[in-house]
Backbone bond lengths (Angstrom), bond angles and torsions (degrees), N, CA, C in turn:
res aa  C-N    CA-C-N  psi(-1)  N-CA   C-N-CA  omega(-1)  CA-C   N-CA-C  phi
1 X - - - 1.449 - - 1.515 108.07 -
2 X 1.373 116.35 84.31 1.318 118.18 166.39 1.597 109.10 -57.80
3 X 1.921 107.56 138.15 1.819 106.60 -172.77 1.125 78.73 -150.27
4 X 1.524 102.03 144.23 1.613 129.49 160.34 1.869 105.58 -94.23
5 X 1.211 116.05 24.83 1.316 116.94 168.15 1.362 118.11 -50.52
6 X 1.301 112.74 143.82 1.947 103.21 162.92 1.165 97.00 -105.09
7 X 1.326 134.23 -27.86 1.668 104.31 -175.47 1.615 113.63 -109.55
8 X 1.059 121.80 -171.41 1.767 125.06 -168.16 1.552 84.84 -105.41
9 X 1.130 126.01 -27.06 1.809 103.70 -165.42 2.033 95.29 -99.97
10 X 1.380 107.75 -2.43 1.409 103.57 158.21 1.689 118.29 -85.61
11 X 1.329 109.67 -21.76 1.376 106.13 -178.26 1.590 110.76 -100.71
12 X 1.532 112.96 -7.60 1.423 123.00 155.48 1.737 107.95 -46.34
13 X 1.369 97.23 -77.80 1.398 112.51 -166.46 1.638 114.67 -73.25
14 X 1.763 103.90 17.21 1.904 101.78 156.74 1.403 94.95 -117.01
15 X 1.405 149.56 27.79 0.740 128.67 134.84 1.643 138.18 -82.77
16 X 1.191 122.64 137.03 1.230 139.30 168.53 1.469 124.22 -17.61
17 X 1.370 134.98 114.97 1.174 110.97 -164.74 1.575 144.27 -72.56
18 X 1.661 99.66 -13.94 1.203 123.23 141.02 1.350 142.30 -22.85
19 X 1.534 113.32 -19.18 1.709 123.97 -141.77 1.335 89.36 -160.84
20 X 1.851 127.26 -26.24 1.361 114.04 -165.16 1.662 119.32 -67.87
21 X 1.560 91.49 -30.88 1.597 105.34 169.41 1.615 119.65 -52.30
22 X 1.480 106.84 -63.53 1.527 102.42 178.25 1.672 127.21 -38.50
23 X 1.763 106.19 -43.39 1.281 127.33 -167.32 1.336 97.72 -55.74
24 X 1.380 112.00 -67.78 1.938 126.91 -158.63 1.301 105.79 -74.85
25 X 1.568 125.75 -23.79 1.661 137.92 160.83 2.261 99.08 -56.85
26 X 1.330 93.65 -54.86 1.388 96.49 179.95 1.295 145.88 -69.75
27 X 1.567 91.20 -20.86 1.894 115.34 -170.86 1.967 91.14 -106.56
28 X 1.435 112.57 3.42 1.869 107.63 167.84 1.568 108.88 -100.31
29 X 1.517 93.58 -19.46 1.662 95.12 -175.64 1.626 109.14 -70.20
30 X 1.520 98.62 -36.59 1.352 98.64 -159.49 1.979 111.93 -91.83
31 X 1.443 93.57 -29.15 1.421 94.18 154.42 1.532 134.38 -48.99
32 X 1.786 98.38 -47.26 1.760 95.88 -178.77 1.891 111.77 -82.11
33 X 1.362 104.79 4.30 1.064 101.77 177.99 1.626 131.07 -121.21
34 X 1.283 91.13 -5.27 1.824 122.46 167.49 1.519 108.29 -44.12
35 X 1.160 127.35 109.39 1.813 121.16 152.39 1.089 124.67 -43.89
36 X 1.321 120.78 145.84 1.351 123.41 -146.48 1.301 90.37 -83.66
37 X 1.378 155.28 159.88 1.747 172.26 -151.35 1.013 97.53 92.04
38 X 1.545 119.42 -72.78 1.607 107.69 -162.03 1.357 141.56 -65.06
39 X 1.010 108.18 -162.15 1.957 108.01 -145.63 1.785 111.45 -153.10
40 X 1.085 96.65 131.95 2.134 111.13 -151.05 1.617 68.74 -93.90
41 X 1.460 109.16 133.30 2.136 106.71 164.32 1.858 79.85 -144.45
42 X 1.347 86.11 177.28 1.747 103.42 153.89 1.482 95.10 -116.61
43 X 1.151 87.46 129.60 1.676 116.07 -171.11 1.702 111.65 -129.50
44 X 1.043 125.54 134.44 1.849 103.02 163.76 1.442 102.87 76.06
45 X 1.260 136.87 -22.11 1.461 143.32 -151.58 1.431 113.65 49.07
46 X 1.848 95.44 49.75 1.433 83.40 152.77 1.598 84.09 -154.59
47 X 1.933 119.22 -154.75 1.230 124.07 -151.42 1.691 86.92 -98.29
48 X 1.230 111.61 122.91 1.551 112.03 167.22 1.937 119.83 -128.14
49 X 1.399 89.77 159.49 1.558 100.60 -165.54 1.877 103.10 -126.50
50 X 1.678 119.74 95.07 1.176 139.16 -136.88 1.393 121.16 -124.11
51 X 0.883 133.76 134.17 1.623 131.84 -177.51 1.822 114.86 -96.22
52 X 1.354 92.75 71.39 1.796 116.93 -174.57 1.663 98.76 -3.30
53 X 1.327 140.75 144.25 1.463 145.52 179.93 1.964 87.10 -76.81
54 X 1.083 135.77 -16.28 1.564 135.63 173.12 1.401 99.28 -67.03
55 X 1.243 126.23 -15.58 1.726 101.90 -164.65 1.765 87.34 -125.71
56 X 1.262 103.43 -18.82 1.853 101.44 -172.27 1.654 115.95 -144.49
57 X 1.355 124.60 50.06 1.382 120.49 -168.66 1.518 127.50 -64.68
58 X 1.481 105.09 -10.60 1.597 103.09 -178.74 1.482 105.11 -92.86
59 X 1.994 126.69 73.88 0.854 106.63 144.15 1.951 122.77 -107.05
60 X 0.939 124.90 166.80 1.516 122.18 -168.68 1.260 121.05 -63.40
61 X 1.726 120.06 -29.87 1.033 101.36 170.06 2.262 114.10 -94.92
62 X 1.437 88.17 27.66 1.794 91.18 178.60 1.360 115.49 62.36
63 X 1.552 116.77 1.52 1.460 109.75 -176.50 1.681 101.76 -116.99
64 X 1.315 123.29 157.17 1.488 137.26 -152.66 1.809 98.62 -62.41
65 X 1.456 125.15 121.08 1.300 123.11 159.98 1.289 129.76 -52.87
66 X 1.896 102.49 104.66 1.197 128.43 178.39 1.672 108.93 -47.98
67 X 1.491 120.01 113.01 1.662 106.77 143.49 1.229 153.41 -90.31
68 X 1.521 101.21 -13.04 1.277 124.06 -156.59 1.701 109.50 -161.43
69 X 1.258 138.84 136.39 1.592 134.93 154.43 1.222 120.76 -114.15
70 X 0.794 112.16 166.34 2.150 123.12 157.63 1.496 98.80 -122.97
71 X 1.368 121.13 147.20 1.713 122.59 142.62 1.580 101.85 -171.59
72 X 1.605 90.48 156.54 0.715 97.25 162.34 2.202 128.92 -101.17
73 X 0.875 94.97 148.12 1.788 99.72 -160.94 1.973 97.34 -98.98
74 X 1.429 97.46 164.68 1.414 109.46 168.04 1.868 109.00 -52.05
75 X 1.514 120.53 -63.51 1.249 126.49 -174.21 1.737 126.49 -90.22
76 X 1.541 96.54 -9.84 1.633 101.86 -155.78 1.895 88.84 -157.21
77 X 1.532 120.17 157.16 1.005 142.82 125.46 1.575 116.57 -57.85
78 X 1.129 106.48 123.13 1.935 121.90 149.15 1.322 138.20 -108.00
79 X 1.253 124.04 125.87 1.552 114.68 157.15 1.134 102.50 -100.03
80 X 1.448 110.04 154.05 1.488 126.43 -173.54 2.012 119.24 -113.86
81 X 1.072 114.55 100.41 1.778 109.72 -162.52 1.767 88.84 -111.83
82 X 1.237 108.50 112.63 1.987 101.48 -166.79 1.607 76.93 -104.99
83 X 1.696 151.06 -21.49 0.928 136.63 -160.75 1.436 116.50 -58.30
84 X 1.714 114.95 -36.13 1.610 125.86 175.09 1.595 104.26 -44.25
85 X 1.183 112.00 -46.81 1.446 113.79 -175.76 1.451 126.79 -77.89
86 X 1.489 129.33 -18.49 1.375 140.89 133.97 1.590 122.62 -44.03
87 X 0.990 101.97 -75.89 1.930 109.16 -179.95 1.376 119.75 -79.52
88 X 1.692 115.20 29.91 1.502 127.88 -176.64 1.530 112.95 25.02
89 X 1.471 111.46 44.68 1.744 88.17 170.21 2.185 102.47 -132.34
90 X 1.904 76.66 45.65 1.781 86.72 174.34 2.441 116.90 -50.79
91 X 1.824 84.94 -33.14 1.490 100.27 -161.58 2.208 89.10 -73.67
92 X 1.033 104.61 -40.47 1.716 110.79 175.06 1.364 120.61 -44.98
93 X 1.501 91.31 -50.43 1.712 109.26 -171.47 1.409 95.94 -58.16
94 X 1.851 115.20 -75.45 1.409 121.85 175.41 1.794 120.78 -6.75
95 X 1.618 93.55 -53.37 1.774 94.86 -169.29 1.105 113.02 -77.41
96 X 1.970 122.60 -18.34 1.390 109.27 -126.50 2.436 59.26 -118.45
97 X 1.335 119.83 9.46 1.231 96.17 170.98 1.370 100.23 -133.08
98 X 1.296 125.53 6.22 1.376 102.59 143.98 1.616 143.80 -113.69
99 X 1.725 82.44 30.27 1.361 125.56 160.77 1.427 109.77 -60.83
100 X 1.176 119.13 -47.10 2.159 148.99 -148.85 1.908 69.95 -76.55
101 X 1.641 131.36 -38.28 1.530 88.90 -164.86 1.218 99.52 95.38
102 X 1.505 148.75 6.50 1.170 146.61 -158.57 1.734 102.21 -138.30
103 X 1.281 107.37 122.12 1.622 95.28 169.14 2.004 126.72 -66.72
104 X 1.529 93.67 129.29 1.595 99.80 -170.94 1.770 106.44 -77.93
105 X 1.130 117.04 104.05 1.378 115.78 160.65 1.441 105.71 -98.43
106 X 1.563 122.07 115.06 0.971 142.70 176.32 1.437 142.88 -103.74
107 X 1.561 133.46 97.05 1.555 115.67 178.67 1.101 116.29 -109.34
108 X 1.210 135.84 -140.27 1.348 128.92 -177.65 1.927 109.69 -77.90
109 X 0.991 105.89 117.57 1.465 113.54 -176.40 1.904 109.96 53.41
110 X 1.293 125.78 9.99 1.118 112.56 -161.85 1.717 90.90 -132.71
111 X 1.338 115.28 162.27 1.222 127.81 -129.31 2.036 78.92 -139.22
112 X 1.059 136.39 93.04 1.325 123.29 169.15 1.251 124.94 -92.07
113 X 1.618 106.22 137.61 1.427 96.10 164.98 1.767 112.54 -156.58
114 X 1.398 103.76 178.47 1.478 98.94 177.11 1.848 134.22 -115.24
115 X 1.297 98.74 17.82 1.682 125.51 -157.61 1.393 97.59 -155.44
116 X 1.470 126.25 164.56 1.332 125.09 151.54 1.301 115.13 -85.15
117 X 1.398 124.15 -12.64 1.495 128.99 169.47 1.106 95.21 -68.65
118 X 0.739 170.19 -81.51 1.496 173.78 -167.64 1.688 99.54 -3.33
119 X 1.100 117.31 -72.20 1.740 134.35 179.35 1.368 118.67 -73.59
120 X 1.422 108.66 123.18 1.377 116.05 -166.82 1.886 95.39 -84.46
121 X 1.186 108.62 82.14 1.260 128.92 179.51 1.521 110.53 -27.31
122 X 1.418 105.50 -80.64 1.674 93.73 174.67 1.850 132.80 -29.12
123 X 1.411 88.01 -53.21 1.914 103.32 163.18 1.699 100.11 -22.92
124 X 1.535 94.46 -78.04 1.503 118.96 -148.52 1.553 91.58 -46.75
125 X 1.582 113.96 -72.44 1.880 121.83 159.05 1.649 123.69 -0.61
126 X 1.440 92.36 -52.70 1.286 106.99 179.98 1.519 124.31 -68.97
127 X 1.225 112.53 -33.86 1.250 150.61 -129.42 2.066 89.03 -100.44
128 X 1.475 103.03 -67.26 1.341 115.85 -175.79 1.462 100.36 -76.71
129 X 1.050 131.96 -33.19 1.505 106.90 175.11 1.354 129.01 -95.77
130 X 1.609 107.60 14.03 1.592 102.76 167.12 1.565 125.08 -83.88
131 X 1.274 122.12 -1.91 1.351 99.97 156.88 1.352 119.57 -156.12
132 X 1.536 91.01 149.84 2.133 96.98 -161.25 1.360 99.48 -88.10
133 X 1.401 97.00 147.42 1.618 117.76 175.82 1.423 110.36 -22.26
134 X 1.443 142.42 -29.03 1.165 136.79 -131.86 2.262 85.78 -107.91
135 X 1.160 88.47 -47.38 1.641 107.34 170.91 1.110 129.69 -55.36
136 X 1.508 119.80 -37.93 1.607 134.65 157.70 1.070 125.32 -62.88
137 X 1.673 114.54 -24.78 1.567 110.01 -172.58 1.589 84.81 -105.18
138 X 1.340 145.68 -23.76 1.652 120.72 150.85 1.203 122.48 -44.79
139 X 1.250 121.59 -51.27 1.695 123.96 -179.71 1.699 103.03 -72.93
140 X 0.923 146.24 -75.26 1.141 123.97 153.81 1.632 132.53 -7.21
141 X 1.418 130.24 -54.84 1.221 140.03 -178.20 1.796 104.24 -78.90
142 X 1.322 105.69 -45.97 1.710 86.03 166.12 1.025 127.61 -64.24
143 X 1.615 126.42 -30.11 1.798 130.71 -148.64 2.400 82.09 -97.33
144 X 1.083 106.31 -19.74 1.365 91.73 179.29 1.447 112.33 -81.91
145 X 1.483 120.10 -14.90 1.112 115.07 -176.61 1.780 115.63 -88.92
């Protein structure tokens, strides 16, 4: 679901009611478990979790370093974890979540699914609070160099 929304509780309430549950079940997980710097925007037109350009402005494309998303899609729900792909341990993540017992539907940095059963929730928990803003813009600052 591409949205020109500005706020998250406007792009809450265009989602489907089918799906609205998973989202606001998903966007509390990741809130109470978010490191403290970052920053909930609508970004991308969907729900993003961001490293404000105030605390980190040299990224290349000039717009705030993404850590994390929610959205919802035409066919599927996504969360979005781009950190695997900074701190090269995308092939780790893979094992250590289809370890969880949970089938991995995978795209580029995004995590698909169609249920909240689907996501081995704790994982995901786990997942967003392992590393603080200060850690992302290292992994970031090496992989750009």
């Amino acid at each position: 679901m591409k949205s020109d929304v500005t706020t998250v509780e406007e792009y809450i309430n265009l989602i489907p009611e089918d799906r609205k549950e998973a989202i606001i079940t998903l966007r509390k997980l990741i809130l109470d478990n978010l490191p403290e710097g970052y920053e909930e925007t609508m970004t991308w037109g969907m729900i993003c979790y961001e490293i404000p350009l105030s605390t980190f402005p040299d990224t290349y494309n000039k717009k705030p370093l993404m850590y994390a998303a929610l959205a919802n899609q035409k066919n599927n729900m996504a969360v979005y974890l781009t950190d695997m792909y900074l701190d090269g341990s995308l092939e780790e993540f893979q094992k250590a979540y289809k370890a969880t017992g949970k089938k991995l539907d995978m795209g580029k940095s995004c995590i698909r699914f169609k249920k909240l059963e689907d996501l081995p929730l704790d994982f995901i928990a786990k997942q967003i609070a392992s590393t603080p803003v200060e850690k992302c813009i290292e992994n970031y600052t090496k992989l750009r160099k």
